[in-house]
C-alpha positions as CSV (number, residue, x, y, z in Angstrom):
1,X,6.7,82.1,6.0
2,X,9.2,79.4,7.3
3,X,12.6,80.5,7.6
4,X,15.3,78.8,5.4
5,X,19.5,78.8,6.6
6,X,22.0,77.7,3.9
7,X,25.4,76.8,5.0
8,X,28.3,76.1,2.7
9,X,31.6,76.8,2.3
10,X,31.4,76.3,-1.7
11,X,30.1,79.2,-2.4
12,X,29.1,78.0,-5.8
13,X,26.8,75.6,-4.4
14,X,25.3,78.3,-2.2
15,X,25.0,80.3,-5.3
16,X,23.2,77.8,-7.5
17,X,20.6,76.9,-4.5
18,X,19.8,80.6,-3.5
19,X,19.7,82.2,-6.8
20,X,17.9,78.7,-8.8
21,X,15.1,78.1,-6.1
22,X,12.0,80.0,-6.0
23,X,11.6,80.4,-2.1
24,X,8.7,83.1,-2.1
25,X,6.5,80.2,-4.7
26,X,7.3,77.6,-2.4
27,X,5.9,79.5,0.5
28,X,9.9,79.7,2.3
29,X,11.9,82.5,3.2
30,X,15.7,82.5,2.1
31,X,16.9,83.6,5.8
32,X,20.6,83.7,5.4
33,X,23.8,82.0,4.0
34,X,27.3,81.4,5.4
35,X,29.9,79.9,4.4
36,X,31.4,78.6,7.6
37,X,29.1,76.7,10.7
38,X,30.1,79.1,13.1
39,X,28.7,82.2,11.3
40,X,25.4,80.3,11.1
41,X,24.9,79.3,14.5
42,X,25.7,83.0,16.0
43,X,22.8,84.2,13.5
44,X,20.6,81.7,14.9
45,X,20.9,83.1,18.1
46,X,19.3,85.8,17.5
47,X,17.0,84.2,14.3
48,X,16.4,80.2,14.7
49,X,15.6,79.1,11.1
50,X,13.0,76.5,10.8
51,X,14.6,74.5,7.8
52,X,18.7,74.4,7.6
53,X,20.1,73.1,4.8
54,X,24.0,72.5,5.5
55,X,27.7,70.8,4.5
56,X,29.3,68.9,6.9
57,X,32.8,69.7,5.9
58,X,33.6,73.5,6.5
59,X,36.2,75.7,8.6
60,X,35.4,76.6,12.2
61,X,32.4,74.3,12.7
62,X,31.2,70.8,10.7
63,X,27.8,70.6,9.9
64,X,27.1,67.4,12.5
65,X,28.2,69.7,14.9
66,X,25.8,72.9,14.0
67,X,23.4,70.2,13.3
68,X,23.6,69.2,17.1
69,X,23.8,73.0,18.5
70,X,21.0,73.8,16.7
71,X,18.8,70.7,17.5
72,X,19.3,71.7,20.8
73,X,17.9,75.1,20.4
74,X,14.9,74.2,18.4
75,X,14.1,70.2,18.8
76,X,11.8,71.0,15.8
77,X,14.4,71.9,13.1
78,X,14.6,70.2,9.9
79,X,18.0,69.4,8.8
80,X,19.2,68.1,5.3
81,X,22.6,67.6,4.9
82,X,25.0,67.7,1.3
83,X,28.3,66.2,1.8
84,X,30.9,65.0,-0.5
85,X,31.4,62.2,2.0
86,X,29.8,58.8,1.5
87,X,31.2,56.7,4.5
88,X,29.1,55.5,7.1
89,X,30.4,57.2,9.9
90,X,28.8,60.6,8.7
91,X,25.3,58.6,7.5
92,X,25.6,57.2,10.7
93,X,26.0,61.1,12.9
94,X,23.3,62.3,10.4
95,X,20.6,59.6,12.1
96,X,21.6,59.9,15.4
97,X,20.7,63.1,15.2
98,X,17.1,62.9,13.5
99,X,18.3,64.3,9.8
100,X,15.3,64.3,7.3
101,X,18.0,64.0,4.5
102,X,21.2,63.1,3.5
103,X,22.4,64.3,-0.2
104,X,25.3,63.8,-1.9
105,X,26.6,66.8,-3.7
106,X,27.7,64.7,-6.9
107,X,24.2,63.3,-7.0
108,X,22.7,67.0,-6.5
109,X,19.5,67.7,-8.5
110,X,17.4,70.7,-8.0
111,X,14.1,69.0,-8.7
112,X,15.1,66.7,-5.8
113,X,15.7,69.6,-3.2
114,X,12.9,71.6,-4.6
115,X,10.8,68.6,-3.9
116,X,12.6,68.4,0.0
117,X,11.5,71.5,0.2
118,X,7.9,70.9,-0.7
119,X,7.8,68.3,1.9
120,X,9.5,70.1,4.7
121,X,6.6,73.1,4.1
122,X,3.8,69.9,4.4
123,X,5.6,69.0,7.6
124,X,5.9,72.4,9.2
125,X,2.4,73.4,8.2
126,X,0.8,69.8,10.1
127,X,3.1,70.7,13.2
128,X,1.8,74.6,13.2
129,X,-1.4,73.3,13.0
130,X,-0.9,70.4,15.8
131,X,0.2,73.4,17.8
132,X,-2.5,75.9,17.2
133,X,-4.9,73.0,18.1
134,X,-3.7,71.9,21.1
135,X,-3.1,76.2,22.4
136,X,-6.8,76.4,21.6
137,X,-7.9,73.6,23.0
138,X,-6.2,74.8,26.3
139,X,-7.6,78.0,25.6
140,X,-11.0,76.2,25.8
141,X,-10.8,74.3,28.5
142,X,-9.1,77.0,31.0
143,X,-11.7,79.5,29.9
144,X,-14.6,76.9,30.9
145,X,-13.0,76.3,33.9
146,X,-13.1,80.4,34.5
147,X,-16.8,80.2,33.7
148,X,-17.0,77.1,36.2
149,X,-15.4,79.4,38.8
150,X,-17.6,82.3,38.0
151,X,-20.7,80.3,38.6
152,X,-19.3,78.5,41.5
153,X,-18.8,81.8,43.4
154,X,-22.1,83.5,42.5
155,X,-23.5,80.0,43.4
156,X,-22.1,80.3,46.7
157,X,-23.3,83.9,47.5
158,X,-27.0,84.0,46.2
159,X,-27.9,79.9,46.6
160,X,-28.4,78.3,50.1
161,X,-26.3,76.0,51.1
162,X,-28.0,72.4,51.7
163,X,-25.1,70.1,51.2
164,X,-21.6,71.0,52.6
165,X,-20.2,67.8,51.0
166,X,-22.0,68.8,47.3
167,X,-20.4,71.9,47.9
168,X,-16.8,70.7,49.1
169,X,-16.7,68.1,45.9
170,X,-17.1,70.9,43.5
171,X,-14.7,73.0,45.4
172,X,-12.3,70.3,45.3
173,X,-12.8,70.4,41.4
174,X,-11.8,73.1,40.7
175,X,-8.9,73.5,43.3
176,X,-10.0,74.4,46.4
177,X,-9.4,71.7,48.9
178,X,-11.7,70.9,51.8
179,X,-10.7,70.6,55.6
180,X,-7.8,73.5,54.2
181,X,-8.0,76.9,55.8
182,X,-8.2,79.5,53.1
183,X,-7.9,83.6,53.3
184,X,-10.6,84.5,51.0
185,X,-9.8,88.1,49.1
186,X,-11.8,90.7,47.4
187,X,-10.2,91.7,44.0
188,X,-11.7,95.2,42.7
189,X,-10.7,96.4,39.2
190,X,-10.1,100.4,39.8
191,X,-11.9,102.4,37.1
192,X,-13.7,99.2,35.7
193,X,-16.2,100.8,33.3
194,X,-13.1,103.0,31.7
195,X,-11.0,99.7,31.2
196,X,-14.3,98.3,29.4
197,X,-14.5,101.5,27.7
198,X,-10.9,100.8,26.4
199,X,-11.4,96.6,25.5
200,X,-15.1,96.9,24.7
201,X,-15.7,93.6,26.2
202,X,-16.4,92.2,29.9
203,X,-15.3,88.7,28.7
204,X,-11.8,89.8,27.2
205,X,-11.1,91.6,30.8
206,X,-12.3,89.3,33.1
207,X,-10.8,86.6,31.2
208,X,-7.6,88.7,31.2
209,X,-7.3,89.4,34.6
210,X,-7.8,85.3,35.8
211,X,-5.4,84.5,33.1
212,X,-2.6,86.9,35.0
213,X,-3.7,86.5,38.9
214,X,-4.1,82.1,38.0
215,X,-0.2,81.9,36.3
216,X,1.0,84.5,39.0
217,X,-0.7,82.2,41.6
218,X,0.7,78.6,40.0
219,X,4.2,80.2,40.0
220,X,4.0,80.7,43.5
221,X,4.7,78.7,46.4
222,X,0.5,79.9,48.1
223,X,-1.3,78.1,44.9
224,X,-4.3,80.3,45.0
225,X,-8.0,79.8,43.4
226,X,-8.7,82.4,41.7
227,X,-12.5,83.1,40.5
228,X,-14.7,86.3,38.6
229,X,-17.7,87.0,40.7
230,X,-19.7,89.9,38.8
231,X,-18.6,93.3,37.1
232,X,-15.2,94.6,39.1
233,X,-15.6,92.0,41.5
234,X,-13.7,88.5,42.0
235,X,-12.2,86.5,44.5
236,X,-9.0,84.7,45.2
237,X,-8.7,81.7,47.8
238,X,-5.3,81.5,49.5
239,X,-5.0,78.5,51.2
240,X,-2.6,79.2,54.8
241,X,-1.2,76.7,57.5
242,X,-2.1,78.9,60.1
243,X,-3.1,82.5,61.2
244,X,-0.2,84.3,61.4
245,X,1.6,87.4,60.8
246,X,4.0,85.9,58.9
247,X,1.0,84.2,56.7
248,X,0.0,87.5,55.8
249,X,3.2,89.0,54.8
250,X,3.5,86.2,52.2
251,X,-0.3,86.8,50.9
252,X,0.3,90.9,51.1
253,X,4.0,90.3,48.9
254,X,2.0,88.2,45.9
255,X,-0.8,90.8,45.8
256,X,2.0,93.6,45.6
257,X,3.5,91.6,43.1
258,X,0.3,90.9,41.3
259,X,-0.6,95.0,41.4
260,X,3.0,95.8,39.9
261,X,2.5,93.3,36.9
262,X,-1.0,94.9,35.9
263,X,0.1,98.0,36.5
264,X,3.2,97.9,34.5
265,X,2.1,96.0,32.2
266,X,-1.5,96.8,31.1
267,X,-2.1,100.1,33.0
268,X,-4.7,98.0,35.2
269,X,-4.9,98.9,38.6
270,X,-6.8,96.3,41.2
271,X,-7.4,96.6,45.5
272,X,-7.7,94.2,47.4
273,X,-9.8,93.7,51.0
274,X,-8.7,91.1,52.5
275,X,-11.2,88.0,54.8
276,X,-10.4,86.4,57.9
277,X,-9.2,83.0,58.1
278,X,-12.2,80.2,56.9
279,X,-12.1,76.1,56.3
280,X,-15.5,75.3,56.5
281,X,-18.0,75.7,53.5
282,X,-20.2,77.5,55.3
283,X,-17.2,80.1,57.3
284,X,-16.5,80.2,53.2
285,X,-19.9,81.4,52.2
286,X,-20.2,83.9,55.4
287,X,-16.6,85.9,54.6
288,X,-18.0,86.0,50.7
289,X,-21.0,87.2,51.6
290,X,-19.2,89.6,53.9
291,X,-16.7,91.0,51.5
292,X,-19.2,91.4,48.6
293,X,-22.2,93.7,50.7
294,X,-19.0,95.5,52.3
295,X,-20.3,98.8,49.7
296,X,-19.2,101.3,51.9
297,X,-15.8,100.3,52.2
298,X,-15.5,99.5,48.8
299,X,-16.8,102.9,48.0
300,X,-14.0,104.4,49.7
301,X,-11.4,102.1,49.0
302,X,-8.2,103.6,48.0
303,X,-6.8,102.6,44.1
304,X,-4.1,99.7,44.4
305,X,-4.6,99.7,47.5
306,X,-4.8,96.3,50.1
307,X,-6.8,96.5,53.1
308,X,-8.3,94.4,55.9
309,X,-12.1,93.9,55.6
310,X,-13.6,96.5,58.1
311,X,-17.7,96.6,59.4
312,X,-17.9,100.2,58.2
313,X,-21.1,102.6,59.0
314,X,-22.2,104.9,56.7
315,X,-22.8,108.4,58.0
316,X,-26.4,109.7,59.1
317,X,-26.1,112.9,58.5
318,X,-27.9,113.9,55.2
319,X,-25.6,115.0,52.6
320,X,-28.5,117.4,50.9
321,X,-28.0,119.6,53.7
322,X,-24.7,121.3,52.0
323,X,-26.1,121.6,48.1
324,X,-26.6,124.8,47.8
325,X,-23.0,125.6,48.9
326,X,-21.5,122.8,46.7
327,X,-23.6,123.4,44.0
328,X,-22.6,127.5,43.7
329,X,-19.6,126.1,44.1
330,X,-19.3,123.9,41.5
331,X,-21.2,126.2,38.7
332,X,-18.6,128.9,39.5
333,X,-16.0,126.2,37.9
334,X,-17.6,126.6,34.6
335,X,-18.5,129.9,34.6
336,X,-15.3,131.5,36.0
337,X,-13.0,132.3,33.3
338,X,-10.3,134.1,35.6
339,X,-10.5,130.8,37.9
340,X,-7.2,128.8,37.3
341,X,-6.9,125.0,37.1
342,X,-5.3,124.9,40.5
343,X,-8.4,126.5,42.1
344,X,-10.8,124.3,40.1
345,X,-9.1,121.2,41.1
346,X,-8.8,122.0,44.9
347,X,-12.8,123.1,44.7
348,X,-13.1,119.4,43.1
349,X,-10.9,118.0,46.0
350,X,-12.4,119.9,48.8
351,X,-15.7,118.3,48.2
352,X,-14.6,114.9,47.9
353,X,-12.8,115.1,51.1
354,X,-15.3,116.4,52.4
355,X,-17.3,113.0,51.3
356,X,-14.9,110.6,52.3
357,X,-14.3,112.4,55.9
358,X,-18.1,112.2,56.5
359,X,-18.1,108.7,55.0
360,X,-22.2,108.8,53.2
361,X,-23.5,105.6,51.8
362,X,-22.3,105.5,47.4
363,X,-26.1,106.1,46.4
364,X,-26.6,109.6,48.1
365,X,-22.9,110.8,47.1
366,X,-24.3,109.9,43.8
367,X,-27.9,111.1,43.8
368,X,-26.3,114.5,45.2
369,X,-23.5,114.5,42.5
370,X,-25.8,113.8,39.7
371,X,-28.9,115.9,41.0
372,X,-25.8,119.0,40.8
373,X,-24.8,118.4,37.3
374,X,-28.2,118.2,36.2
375,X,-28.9,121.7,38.0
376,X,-25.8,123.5,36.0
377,X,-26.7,121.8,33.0
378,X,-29.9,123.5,32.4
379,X,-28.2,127.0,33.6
380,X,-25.6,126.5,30.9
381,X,-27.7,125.7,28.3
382,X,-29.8,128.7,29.4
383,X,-26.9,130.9,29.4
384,X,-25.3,129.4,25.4
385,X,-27.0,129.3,22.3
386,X,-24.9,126.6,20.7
387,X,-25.0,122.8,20.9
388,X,-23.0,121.3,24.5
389,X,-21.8,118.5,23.1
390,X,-19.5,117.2,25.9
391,X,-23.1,117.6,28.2
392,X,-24.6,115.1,25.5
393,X,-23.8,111.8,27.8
394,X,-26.5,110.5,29.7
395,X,-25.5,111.8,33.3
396,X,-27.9,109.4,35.3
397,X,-26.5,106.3,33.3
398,X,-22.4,107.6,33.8
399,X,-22.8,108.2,37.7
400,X,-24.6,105.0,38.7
401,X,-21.6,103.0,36.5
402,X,-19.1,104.9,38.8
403,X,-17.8,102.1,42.2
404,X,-15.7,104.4,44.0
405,X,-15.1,107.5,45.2
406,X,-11.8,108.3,43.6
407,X,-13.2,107.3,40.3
408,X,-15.6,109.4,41.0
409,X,-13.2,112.4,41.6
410,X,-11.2,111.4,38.4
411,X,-14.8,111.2,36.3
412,X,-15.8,114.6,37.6
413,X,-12.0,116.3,37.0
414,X,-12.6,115.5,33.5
415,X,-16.2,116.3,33.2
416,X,-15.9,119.9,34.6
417,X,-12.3,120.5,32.7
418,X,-14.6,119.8,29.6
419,X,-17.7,121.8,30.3
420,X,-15.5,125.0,31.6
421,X,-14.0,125.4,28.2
422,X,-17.4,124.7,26.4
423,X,-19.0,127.6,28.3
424,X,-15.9,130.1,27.8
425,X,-17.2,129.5,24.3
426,X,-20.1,131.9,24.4
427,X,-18.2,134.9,24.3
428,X,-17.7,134.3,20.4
429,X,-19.1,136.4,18.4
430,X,-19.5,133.6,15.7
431,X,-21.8,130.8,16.5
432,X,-19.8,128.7,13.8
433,X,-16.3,129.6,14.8
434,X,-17.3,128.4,18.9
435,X,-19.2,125.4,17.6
436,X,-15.9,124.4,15.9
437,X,-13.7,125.3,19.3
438,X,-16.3,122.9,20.8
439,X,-15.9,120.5,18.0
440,X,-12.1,120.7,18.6
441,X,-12.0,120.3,22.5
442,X,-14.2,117.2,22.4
443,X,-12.2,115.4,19.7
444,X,-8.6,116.6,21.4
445,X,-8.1,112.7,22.1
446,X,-7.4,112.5,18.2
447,X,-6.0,113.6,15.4
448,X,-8.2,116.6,13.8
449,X,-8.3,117.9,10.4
450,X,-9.6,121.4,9.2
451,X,-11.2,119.8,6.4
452,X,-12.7,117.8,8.6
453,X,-14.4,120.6,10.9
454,X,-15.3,122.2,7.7
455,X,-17.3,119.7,6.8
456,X,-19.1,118.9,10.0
457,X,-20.2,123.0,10.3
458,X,-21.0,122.4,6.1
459,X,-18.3,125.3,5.0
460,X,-16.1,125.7,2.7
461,X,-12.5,124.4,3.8
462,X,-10.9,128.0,2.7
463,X,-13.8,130.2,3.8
464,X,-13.8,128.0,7.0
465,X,-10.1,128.4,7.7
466,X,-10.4,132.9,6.8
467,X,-13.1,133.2,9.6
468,X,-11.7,130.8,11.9
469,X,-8.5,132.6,12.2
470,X,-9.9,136.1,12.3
471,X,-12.4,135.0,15.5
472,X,-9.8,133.2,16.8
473,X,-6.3,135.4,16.3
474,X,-4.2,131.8,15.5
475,X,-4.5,129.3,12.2
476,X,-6.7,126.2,12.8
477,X,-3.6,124.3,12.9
478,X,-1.9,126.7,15.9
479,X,-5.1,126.5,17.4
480,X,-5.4,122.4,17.8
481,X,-1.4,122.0,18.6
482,X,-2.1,124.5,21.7
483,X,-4.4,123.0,22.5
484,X,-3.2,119.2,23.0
485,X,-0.2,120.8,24.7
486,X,-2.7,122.5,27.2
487,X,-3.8,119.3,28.2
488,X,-1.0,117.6,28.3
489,X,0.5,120.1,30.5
490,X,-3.0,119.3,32.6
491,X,-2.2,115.6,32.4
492,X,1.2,115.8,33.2
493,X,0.4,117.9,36.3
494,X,-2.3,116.4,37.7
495,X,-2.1,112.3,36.8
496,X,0.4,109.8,36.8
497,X,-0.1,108.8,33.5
498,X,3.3,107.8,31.6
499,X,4.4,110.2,29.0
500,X,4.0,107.6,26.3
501,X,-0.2,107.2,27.5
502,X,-0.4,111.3,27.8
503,X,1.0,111.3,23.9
504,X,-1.3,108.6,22.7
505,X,-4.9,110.0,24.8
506,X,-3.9,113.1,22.7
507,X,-4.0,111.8,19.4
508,X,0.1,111.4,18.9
509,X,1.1,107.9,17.3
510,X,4.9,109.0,17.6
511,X,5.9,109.7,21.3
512,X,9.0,111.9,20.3
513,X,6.9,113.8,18.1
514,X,4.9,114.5,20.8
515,X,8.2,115.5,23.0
516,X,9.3,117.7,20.0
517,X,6.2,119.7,20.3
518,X,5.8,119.7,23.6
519,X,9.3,121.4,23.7
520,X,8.6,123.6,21.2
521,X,5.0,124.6,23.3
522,X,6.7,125.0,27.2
523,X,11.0,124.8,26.5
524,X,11.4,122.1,28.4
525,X,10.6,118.0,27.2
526,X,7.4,116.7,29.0
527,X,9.9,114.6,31.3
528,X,11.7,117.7,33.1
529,X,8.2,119.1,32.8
530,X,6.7,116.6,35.4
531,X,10.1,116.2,37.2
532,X,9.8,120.2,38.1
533,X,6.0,119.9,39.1
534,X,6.9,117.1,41.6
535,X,10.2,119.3,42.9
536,X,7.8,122.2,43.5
537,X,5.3,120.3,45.4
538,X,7.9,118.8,47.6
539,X,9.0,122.5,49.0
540,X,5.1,123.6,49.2
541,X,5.2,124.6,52.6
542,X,2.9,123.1,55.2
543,X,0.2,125.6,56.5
544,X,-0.8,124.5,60.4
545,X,-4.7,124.0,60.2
């Protein structure tokens, strides 16, 4: 609704007007009234009105005058003015300053400012509309030019190039300039199946992230092209004078700056590889090429991190040759109950450094990984007579999505967190009580219900709630709050997730009820939590290899 200001010092008037008009019917909102001009432009500081409806005579500051203040603030502000005065000077100050009407108080009739109204709502509705079609219409014709881009630089990789001057003219149209040296980059999305997971839509993110990098770009003085190429991938042009280290330092400070403002704001993190120096179309095409077959360094590229494009060889030693070790390993994870987090975790980390130091091409890390899962699968279904629910996803499909290696430690983090506490299951005696556990520790991301396990194990809500407590020791209730605050205390420790994310991946809508219960769980608020995890790390002690 459109926001109505009334502003008298005859507080009669103001009276009759608010109390005699039906501002809901006529599709307004009464905002305020005030019987003095100053009042009402300090609210409209805070809340601009849309329609104002003023005196000119009043204490403090004269209705020309707010009229003019607030014309100033909003260009777009109807004005109609009821004054006592008839003389032209006033008619006059009204018009030079664009007032849709001019009403004299002795001639006041509410049909007449009812029907001001009607018309100021027409006018405010044509202009919201004017608006809306002009936002979309720039909507529509930046995203075209994204899906311009997109083609352009897929184009450019896979198509040979016949015509440097074809290729130069639609460069030039859509804003990269030929016979200009340009520093083409590599922009990876970290974790890009996860974000799709989250938006549940490639256009929405890709059309995200060139909305962000092409307004960071155009407010800065480098004026980069910015273009999607395919899944994670894009590119950004930066056109330079010359090579220089000082060139660079003014490239590596937007990235940064570009990072921060994903990060911050939309909990995106993006690398970054950047070319060498290229002005011709086909130096262009080479460093693209280049950048986008460069899948070894990419697999190992650090999240949020900016790098120089490096030739990198993948290792020839065969990665098969340590399985059985990693895979013994890795079952033990599961099976060991007495093993703690901590241990689990540097087992997890052990092997990927172990990856990254030897440096093997993405598909046998992969092939290795998966071909290990698969292998403890069937030994844990062997070993459980109850449904693995959190071994349900389609392994081959997951690890071939995975880009980099530090997703990859992430995914598998999670994965084994979930599996260990499935197969610590099977020591209930009560198939129903550890298919509900199960139930439980898959659905931790949410709020869970007993009535709601009840039903999925078909019992009776009561009955269900007897047995679970008398397998279990604690109330269903107890049972769930522990454990949320179990992994939260996980999260906390072991990501740098904010405190407000941790509350929400757990299922809390209200972050200080998630403090409050987190305090009640550990004694201390997830903040000094987190703060005393990082304070004991920093006086670890460093053991000479």
């Amino acid at each position: 609704m459109y926001k109505v200001m009334l502003v008298d010092d005859d507080y009669p008037v103001l009276e009759f007007l608010s109390e005699m008009i039906d501002w809901r019917g006529l599709g307004l909102a009464l905002q305020s009234i005030h019987v003095n001009g100053m009042s009402a432009l300090k609210e409209a500081e805070t809340s601009m009105p849309d329609i104002l409806i003023t005196d000119i005579g009043m204490p403090k500051l004269d209705g020309i005058e707010l009229t003019k203040r607030l014309k100033e603030k909003n260009s777009s502000l109807l004005v109609a003015i009821l004054s006592c005065h008839n003389e032209f000077e006033f008619v006059q100050s009204a018009l030079k300053l664009k007032v849709q009407e001019y009403i004299l108080k002795d001639r006041l009739d509410l049909d007449q400012i009812i029907q001001l109204l009607s018309q100021f709502k027409n006018t405010l509705d044509i202009e919201l509309n004017h608006q809306r079609n002009q936002l979309q219409m720039a909507h529509t014709i930046e995203r075209n030019r994204a899906i311009m881009l997109e083609k352009f630089m897929n184009k450019t990789i896979y198509q040979p190039l016949h015509c440097e001057k074809d290729w130069s003219n639609e460069a030039e149209l859509l804003g990269i300039q030929a016979n200009q040296q340009y520093i083409i980059i590599l922009c990876v999305v970290d974790g890009y199946q996860s974000l799709l997971n989250q938006f549940r839509s490639t256009v929405l993110v890709n059309f995200l992230i060139y909305n962000v990098i092409t307004e960071i770009m155009g407010n800065e003085a480098l004026k980069g092209v910015y273009g999607h190429f395919e899944k994670e991938e894009s590119f950004l042009f930066v056109p330079i004078n010359h090579v220089c280290e000082e060139e660079n330092q003014k490239i590596k400070k937007v990235i940064q700056k570009i990072q921060f403002i994903f990060q911050k704001t939309f909990g995106i993190s993006i690398s970054f590889v950047l070319g060498k120096a290229s002005a011709t179309p086909l130096d262009m095409k080479k460093q693209m090429i280049e950048l986008s077959e460069s899948t070894v360094q990419k697999f190992y590229l650090k999240q949020k991190s900016i790098e120089n494009f490096q030739a990198l060889t993948i290792s020839k030693e065969n990665i098969f040759s340590w399985y059985n070790e990693a895979s013994s390993e890795f079952k033990d994870l599961i099976l060991l109950n007495s093993m703690e987090m901590e241990q689990k975790l540097a087992i997890i980390k052990k092997w990927i450094r172990f990856i990254i130091d030897h440096q093997f091409s993405s598909d046998s890390v992969k092939d290795w990984i998966l071909k290990i899962l698969l292998d403890i699968k069937v030994k844990i279904q062997v070993l459980t007579n109850f449904k693995l629910y959190g071994l349900h996803e389609n392994l081959y499909e997951t690890i071939a999505q995975i880009n980099g290696i530090y997703e990859l430690e992430k995914w598998l983090i999670e994965y084994f967190y979930k599996t260990s506490e499935m197969a610590s299951y099977e020591s209930m005696s009560n198939i129903e009580i550890a298919n509900a556990c199960q139930y439980i520790s898959e659905n931790i991301h949410r709020k869970i219900t007993l009535d709601e396990v009840a039903s999925y194990l078909h019992l009776n809500s009561s009955y269900f709630s007897r047995l679970f407590k008398k397998e279990v020791g604690e109330n269903f209730v107890k049972y769930v709050v522990n454990m949320k605050m179990k992994r939260a205390k996980e999260l906390l420790d072991q990501t740098n997730y904010s405190i407000i994310e941790i509350s929400e991946q757990l299922g809390y809508e209200n972050q200080s009820y998630f403090n409050k219960t987190f305090k009640a769980f550990t004694g201390i608020a997830p903040i000094e939590y987190r703060k005393g995890i990082i304070q004991s790390k920093k006086r670890e002690p460093i053991i000479p290899v």
